[in-house]
N, C-alpha and C positions, 0 to 999 in steps of 0.2 A: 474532692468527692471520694466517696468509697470506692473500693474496685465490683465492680459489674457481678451479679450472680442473677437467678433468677427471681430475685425482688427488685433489684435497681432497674433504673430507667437509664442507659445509656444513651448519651446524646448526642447526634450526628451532627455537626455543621459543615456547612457550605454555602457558597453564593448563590444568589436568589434567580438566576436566571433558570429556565426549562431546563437547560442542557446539565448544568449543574445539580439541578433538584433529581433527575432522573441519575446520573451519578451517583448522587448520594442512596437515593433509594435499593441502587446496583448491589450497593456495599452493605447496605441494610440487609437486602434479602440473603446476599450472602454469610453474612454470619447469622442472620436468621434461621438459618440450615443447619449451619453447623453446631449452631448452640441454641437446640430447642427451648422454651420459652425464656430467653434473654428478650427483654421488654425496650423499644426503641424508640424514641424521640428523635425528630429534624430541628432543627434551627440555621434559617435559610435569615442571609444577610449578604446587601447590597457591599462589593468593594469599592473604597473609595475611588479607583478607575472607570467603574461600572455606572456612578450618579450621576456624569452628565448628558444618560442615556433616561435616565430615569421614568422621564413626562413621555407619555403619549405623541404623535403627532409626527410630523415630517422627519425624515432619520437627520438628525442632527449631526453636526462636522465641526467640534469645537475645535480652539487652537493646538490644542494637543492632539489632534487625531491623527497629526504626521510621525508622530513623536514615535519611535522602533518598539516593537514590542519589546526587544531585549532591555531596552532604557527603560519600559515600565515594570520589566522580571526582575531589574536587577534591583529598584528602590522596594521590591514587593508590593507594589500595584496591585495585584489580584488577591493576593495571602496576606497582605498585613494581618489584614482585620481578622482572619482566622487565626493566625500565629497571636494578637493579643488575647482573643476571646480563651484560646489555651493557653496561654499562661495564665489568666486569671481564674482559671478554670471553669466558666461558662460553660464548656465544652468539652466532652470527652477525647473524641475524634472529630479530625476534620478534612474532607476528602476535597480532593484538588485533579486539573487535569494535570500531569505527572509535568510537562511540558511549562506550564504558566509557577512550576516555583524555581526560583533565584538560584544560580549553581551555586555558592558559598552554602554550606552546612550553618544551622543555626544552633546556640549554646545549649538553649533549652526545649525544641523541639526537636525530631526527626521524622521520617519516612519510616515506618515501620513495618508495609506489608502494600502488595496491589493487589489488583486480581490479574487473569489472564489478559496479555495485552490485545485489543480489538486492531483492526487494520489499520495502518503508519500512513496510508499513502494522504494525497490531497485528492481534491476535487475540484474541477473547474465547471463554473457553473456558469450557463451559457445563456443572455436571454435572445430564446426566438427572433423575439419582435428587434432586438435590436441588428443582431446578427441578420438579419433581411436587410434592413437598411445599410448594413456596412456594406454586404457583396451588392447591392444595389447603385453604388457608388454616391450614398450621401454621405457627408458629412466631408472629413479631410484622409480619410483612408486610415486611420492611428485606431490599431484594438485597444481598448482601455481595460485594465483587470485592474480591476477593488483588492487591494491590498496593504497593509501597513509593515509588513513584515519584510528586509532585505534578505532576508535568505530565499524566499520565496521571489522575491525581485530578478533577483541575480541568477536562482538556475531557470525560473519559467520565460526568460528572454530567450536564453537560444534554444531549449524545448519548442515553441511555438515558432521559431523560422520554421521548424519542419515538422511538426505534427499536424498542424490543420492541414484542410486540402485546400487552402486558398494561401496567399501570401500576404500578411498586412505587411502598408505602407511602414509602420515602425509598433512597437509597444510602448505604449504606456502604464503606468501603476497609480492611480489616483489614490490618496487613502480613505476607509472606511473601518471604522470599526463597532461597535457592538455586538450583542450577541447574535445568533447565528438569523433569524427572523428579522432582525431588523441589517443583516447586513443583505438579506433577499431581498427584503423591499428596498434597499435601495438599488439595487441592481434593477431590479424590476419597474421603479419611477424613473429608470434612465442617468443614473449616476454613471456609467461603464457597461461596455458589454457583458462582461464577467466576472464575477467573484470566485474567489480560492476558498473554501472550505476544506476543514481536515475529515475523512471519510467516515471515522468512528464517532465523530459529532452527529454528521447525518444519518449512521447507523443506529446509533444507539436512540434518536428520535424517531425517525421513521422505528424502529424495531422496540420500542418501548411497552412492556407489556399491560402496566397498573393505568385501570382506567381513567386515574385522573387525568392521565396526558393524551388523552384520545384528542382531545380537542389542539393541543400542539403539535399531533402528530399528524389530523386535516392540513393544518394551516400551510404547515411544510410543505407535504403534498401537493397541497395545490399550489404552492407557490413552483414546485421541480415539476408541475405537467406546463408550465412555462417554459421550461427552461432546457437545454440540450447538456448530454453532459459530457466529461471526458475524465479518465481517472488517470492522477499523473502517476508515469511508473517510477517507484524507485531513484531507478539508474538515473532519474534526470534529473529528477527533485528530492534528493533525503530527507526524511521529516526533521525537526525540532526536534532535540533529546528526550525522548520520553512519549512522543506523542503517541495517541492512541492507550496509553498506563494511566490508569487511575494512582496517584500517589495517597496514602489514610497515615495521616501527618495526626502524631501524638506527643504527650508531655516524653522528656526522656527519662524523668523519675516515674513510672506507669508501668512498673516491670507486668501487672495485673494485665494490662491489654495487650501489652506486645505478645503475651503469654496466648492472649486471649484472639488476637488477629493470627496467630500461626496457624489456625487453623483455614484459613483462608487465602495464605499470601503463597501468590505461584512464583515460584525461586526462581524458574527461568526467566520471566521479565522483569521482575527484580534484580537479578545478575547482570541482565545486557544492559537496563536503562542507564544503572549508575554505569558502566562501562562508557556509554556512549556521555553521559555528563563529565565524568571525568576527563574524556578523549576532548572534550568540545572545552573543560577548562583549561587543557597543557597548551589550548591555541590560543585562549584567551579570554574574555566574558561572556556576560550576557548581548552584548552586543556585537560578538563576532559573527556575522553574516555567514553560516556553516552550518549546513543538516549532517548530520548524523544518524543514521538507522541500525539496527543489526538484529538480524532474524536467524531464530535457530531451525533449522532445516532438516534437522536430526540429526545429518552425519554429521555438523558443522554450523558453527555460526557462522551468517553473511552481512560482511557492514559495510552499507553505503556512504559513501563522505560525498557531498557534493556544495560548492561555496566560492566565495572570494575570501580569500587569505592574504596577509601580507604583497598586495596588490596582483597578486596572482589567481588564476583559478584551478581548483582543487577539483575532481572526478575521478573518482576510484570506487570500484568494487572489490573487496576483496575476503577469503576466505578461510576462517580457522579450522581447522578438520578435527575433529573429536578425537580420531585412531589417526596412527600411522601409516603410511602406503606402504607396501613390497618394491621397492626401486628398481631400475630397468639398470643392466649392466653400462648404457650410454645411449646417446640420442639414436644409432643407430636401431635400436629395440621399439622404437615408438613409433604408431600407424597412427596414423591422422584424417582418414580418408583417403580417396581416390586417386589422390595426389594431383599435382598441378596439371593445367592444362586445362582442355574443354571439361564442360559437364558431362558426365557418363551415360546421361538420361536423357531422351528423348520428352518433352511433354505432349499427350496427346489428348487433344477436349473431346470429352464425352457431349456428344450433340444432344444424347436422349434424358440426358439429366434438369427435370422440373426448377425451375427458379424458386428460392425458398427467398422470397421477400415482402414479408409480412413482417408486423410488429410485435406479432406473438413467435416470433421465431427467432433465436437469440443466433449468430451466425459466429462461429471459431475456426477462423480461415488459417490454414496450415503452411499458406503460402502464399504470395501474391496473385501468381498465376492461378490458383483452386480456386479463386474469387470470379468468372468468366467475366468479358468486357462488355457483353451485353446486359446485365445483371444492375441495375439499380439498386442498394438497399431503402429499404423505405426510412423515410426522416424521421420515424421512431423506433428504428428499428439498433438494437445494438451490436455491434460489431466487435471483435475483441480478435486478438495475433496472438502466438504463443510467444513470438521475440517481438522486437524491436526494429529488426530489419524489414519485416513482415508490414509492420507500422509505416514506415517511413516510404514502401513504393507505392501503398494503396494510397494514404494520403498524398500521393506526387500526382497517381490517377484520378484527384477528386475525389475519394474516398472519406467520411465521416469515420474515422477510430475511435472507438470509448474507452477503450483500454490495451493493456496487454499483459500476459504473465510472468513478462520479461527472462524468458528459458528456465525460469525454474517448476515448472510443473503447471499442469493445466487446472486453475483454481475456478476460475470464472463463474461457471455454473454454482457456485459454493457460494461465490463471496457477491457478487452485482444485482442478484434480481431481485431484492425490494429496492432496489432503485430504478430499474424499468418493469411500472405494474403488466403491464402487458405485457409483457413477456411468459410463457408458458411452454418452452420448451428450448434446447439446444440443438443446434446440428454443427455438426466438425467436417467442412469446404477438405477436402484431401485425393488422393489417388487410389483407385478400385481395389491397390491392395492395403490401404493402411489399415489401423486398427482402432477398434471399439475404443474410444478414451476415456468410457465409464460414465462420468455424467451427460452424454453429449450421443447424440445418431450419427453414424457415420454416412453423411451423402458426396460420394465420388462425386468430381468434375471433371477428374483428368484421368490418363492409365499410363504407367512408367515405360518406354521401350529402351534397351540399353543400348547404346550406339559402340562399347567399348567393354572387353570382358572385364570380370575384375580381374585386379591385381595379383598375384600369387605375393604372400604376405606369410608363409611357416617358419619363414626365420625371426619371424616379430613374434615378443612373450607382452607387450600392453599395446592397447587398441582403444580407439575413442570412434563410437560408431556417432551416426548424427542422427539414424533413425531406427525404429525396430526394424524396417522392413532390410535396411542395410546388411544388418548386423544376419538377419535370416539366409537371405543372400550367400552372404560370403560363409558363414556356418554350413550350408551346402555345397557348397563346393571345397570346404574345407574341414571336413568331420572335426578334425583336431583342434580347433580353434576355443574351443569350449574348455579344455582340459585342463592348460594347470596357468592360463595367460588371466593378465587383470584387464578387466572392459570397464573403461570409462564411458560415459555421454551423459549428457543435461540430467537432470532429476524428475522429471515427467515420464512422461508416455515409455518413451521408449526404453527408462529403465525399467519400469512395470513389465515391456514384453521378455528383457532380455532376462529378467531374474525368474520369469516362469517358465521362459525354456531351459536353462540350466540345472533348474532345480536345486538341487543338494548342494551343486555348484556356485547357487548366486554370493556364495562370501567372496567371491572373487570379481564381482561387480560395483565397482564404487563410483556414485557421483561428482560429477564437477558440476561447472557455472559454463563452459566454453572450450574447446578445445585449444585455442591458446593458455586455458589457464592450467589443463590439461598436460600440457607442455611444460609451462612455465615450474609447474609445482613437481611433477616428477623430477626436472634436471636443474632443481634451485638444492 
């Protein structure tokens, strides 16, 4: 084909399902923008993994439905047929979820540009009706989650010992695969209680804006006011390299479009993806049971590893930092808190504080205890933690989790609510002095009393606070603390409070992920 001007008809391919057409369209409209009248054609075709889904009718489980995703990534299952249609040149471009092509580089094609990458996590999708019947004590007590994927196998087993607020008898992973509609109706006909969805699948159909898919974006819908949901954080489940990246897979003699996509491809998830392919092939293939994520955070990239390896299991988070810190002369230089012993804080429940449990009220509990014991949330109601520790006591109290931020900043309001339509506002569960967290109302449950002063702390030059209200605190009783010392704490809230009372001063304010890591990285 000639190279693309504004007489050619450049030709998108992809695979025929919804989630792919709308993809493709993604990429469309994007260079749509950038190169006003470039004229565009789709060419949507079934991959050969994709036909024995094809027919109508009961969700189908042929014998290869067990068969690993990685086994299907590695023979190119999903891209063959778009890898020949470009060599032969059918096709100009041809967009893929960044996740479903094969790590080995191909001779004659490559990845030439994505877009902005959409959210990495999964999602657990939950049905109702079935979920009654389990805590009901039918069946044999075993949660079943629809999935063919071992990486997902292997971290969402021991995530769900302790995220629900119930205990199943054991997990199971039955498999299921097709596209994302037929892997809800099978959920939904009673194959499993739950199916694993990646979140930028469901995003990008619920949030699809070209009216042709108004009608896939009902179906969705009503299939998820079915369904209960939980969003897996991170830390416990690392996506599949790439997830969430649209990969726009071209000839590599095409210097015309590579040319022609840079006006479109965002470098920083293009950087991290092949980072995390690369990192996922020094372990081994397509089939090594191993996520990989890595998100740039501004100051620093954060990459999740989470998997079975060499009969072991792998869990780490860890963090590349953009700049370099100012180092403490020796461990003795570093504040970490209140130090050991009791907590400093008294908790005291505010009695006269209104229960916010409705469906339209989105709840971001600051702490176990801000959540009162009297307090029900309503069963459509969504709940979301800024950690993980936060997660782990409310679901000990029977508490329904939908998610958490896992300490990196309070996103929630940002990223969940077209996944719960009812929803229509946020409130952040905290103490009388905490702070506005911007998306969210601040409704006090409890009020801090200090049972112990603080610390006298002038001979320390780095300090890792855990909250603004702390860091306030001790800045009062110690004017000097602000001056020439480095304050670490999490990358949320509480860096927002401390970098606007310092002012001029906040270059001297740097994020971590934890106050162990906090530690770890100053005195490594």
């Amino acid at each position: 084909m000639s190279g693309p001007g504004a007489s050619h008809r450049l030709v998108i391919g992809a695979r025929g399902s919804a989630l792919s057409r709308i993809q493709a369209v993604l990429v469309g409209d994007a260079l749509a923008r950038a190169h006003p009248g470039l004229a565009l054609r789709y060419a949507f075709s079934a991959a050969p993994a994709d036909l024995p889904y094809a027919e109508a009718g009961d969700v189908p489980l042929p014998a290869h439905a067990a068969t690993p995703i990685g086994t299907i990534n590695r023979g190119g299952g999903f891209a063959v047929h778009l890898h020949d249609q470009l060599d032969a040149g059918a096709i100009d471009l041809a967009v893929h979820s960044w996740k479903d092509l094969p790590l080995p580089a191909r001779a004659t094609t490559g990845v030439a540009a994505t877009l902005p990458r959409a959210d990495a996590r999964d999602v657990l999708v939950f049905s109702r009706t079935a979920l009654e019947r389990l805590l009901a004590g039918e069946g044999d007590g075993v949660l079943r989650v629809l999935s063919c994927s071992e990486r997902r196998r292997s971290n969402l087993r021991p995530f769900l010992q302790w995220a629900l607020p119930f205990r199943p008898r054991a997990v199971e992973f039955p498999p299921v695969r097709g596209d994302i509609e037929r892997r809800l109706g099978a959920l939904l006909a009673g194959a499993g209680h739950a199916v694993v969805i990646a979140k930028a699948a469901l995003d990008r159909m619920l949030l699809a804006p070209a009216p042709q898919f108004d009608a896939t974006r009902a179906r969705v819908r009503a299939a998820l006011e079915r369904c209960r949901l939980m969003v897996v954080p991170l830390t416990a489940n690392p996506a599949a390299p790439g997830q969430g990246a649209l990969a726009i897979e071209v000839r590599r003699d095409r210097a015309d479009l590579h040319a022609l996509l840079a006006a479109v491809n965002d470098t920083a998830t293009f950087r991290l993806v092949r980072e995390e392919r690369a990192h996922l092939a020094a372990l081994g293939d397509d089939d090594t049971p191993v996520g990989i994520t890595a998100l740039d955070l501004g100051f620093g990239d954060v990459e999740f590893v989470g998997g079975e390896y060499a009969g072991q299991r792998l869990d780490r988070v860890g963090l590349r930092r953009h700049e370099p810190l100012p180092r403490p002369r020796g461990a003795a230089a570093l504040w970490c808190g209140d130090g050991p012993g009791a907590d400093p804080f008294r908790r005291v429940p505010l009695e006269s504080t209104a229960p916010a449990t409705d469906a339209a009220t989105g709840l971001l509990v600051a702490r176990a205890e801000a959540l009162p014991a009297h307090w029900i949330p309503h069963p459509r109601q969504c709940v979301w933690t800024p950690g993980l520790a936060t997660w782990r006591r409310l679901a000990a109290r029977g508490i329904w989790v939908n998610g958490s931020d896992e300490s990196l900043g309070e996103t929630a309001a940002a990223d969940v609510r077209h996944l719960f339509p009812a929803l229509d506002r946020w409130v952040k569960l905290s103490h009388d002095s905490g702070f506005d967290p911007g998306r969210a109302e601040l409704l006090p449950t409890y009020r801090l009393e200090r049972v112990r002063p603080p610390l006298a702390v002038h001979d320390r030059t780095h300090f890792f606070w855990n909250s603004g209200s702390q860091f306030l605190e001790y800045l009062r009783a110690m004017p000097g603390l602000g001056q020439a010392a480095l304050h670490g704490c999490g990358p949320g809230n509480t860096l927002r409070v401390i970098r606007a009372t310092l002012g001029e001063r906040a270059a001297n304010v740097r994020p971590f992920l934890s106050s162990a890591q906090f530690r770890a990285e100053l005195l490594a």
